[in-house]
N, C-alpha and C positions, 0 to 999 in steps of 0.2 A: 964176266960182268956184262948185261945187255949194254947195248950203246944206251938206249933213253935214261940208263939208272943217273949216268952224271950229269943230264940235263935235270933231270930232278931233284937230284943234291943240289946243282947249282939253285933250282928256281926255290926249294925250301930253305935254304941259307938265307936269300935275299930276303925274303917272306922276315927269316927269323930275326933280322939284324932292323926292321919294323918293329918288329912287335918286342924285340927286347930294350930298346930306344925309349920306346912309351909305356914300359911295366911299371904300375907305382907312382908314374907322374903325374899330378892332377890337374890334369886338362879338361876340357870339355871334347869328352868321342862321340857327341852325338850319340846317344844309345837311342836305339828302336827297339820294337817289340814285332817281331816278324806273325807270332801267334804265343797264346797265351805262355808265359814262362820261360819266353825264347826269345835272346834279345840276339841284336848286332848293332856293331859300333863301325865308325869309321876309318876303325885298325883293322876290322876284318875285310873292309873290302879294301882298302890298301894293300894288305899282306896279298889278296887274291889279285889284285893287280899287277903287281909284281912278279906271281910266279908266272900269270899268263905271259905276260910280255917277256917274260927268259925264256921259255919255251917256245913263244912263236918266232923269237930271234931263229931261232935255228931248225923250227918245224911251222911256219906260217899255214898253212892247208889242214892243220890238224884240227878234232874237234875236242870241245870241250864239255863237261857236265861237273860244273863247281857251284856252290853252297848259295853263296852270294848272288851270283848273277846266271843261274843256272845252264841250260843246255844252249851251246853254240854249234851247229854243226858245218865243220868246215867242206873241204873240198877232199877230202883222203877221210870219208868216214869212219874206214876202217878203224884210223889211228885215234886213241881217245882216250882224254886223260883226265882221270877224275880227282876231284881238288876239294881240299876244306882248309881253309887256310889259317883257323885257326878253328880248334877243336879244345873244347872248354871254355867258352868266352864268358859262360857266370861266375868261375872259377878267377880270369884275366882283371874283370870287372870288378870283382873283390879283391884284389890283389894279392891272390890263393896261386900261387908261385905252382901251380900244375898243369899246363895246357900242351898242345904238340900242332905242328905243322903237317899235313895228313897230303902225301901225294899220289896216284897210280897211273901206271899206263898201261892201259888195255890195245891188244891188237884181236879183232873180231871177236870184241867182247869177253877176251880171255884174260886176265892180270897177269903181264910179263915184268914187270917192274916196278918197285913200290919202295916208298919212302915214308917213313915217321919220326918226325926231327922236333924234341922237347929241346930248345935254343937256351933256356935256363941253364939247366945241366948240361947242352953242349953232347946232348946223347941223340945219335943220325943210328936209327934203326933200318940197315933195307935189306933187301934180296932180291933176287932175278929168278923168274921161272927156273926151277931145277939145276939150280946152283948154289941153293944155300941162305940162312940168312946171318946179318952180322950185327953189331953194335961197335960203331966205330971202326968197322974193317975187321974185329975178331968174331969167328962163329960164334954161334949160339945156338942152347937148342932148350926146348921144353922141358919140364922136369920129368922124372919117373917115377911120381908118384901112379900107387897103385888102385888107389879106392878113393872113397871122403873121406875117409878116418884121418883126422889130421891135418887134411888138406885145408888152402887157402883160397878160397876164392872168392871175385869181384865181381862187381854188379853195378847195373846203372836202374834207377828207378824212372820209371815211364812218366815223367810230370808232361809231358806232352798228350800224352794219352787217361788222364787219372781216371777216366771211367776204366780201365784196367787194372787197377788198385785192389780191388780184393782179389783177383786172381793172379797177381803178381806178389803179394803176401801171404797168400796160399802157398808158391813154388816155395817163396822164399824161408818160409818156417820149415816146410821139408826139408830142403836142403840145411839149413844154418843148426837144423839139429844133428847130423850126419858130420858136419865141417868143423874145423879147428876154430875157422872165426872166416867173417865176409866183410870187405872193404868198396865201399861206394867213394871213387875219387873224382869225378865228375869229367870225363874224356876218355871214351871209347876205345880209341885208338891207340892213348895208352895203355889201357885194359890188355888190348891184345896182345901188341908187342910187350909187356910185363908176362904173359904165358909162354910169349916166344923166349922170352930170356930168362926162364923159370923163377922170376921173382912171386909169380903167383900161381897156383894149381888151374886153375880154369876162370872161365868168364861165360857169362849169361848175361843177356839183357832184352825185354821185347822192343819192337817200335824204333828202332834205328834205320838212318838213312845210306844211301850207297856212299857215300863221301866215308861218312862215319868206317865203312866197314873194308873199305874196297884195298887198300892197303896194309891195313894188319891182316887181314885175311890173309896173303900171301908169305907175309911175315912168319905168321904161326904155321902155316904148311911147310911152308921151308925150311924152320927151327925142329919140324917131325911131330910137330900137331895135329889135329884136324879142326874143321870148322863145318857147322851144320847147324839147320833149322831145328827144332823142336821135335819134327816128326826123325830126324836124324837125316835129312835130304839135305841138298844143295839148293835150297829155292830162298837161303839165308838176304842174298841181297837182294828178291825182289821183296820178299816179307820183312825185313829188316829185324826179324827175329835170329839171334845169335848165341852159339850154345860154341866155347874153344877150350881145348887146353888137349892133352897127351889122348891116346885113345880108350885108356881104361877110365881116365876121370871121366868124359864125354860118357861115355858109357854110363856107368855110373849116375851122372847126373841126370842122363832124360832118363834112367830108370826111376828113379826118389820122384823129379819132376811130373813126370806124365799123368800120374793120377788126379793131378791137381788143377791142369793145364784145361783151359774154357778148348769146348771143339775146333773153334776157328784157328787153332794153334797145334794140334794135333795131326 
């Protein structure tokens, strides 16, 4: 296990024991609108206060790149940990019992450690570079599925981007006629770790952010996934375009996809 994986248990725990306190209570969370369709509350920066402050107990000089109050750069840049501290917040907001706690930590920009903690269900998804990933401490791994015939896969729709709308229901009538059936559950992060733990065949989505992606990416590698851009590259978290699951569904998928895909994404 990396040493940073149980600072991040720790700091997603605390995060969760916030955000589970205030599920369904009707309060006033302040909700904003950061940009259209995209809110935060003052659960979400709470929950992101909390993991900072577990984390700098015991790594003060480290830097940060989280959702809410984005990039801090400490004194040890190397070390840096990217945060979403709740992921699904229209989902939390409606009191849609699906959201997760999204942690990672990169050392020179590489993901050594990573956490995805849905505190509902009580399900801590992690792994450590080239050890494995787990759910609750037992392995896990992707499924073996071989094609789309049958397969299950999830997706998040671009409301952040809707001038992307007919090229993202372009992809998505390719593939959904190739698939068993496609689920839109509103959290990325547990899109992926759900491929890491073969509850779903793959995952697509365009227009995510590093937070969104930076720890299930590591999850699904480590369950014997892959993750990649559209073009089948690694350029996933600067474009936040995300294609995951085993390596023949992947396959598979940007083959159906590709012909439909606007060039910027190609």
């Amino acid at each position: 296990m990396h040493p940073m994986l149980n600072i991040a248990v720790r700091a997603a725990r605390a995060a969760g024991k916030i955000l589970v306190k205030n599920f369904g209570v009707e309060v006033d969370l302040n909700v904003q609108t950061k940009s259209q369709n995209d809110f935060v509350t003052e659960l979400d920066k709470a929950a992101e206060s909390a993991i900072i402050r577990t984390i700098q107990k015991a790594y003060p000089d480290h830097s940060f790149l989280a959702e809410e109050s984005g990039e801090q750069v400490g004194k040890e840049a190397d070390h840096k940990w990217i945060i979403d501290p709740l992921d699904g917040t229209t989902n939390y907001l409606r009191g849609v019992p699906h959201f997760a706690i999204s942690i990672a930590y990169l050392y020179k920009d590489v993901v050594q450690a990573a956490v995805v903690y849905d505190p509902l269900r009580e399900e801590l998804f992690t792994a450590s570079k080239g050890q494995g990933a787990q759910l609750n401490g037992k392995r896990i791994r992707a499924t073996k599925q071989r094609d789309l015939n049958g397969a299950l896969l999830a997706t998040g729709f671009p409301f952040k981007r809707k001038d992307m709308t007919k090229d993202y229901l372009a992809v998505f009538s390719a593939l959904f006629e190739h698939t068993a059936d496609m689920r839109r559950n509103g959290s990325a992060a547990l899109d992926l770790v759900y491929v890491a733990n073969g509850r779903i065949d793959g995952f697509w989505e365009f227009s995510l952010k590093p937070w969104d992606i930076a720890a299930g990416q590591l999850i699904v590698r480590e369950a014997g996934g892959i993750v990649t851009d559209f073009a089948g590259g690694h350029g996933f978290m600067r474009s936040g375009n995300v294609v995951a699951g085993n390596p023949k569904v992947v396959q598979h998928l940007l083959t159906k996809a590709r012909p439909h895909l606007p060039e910027s994404l190609k």
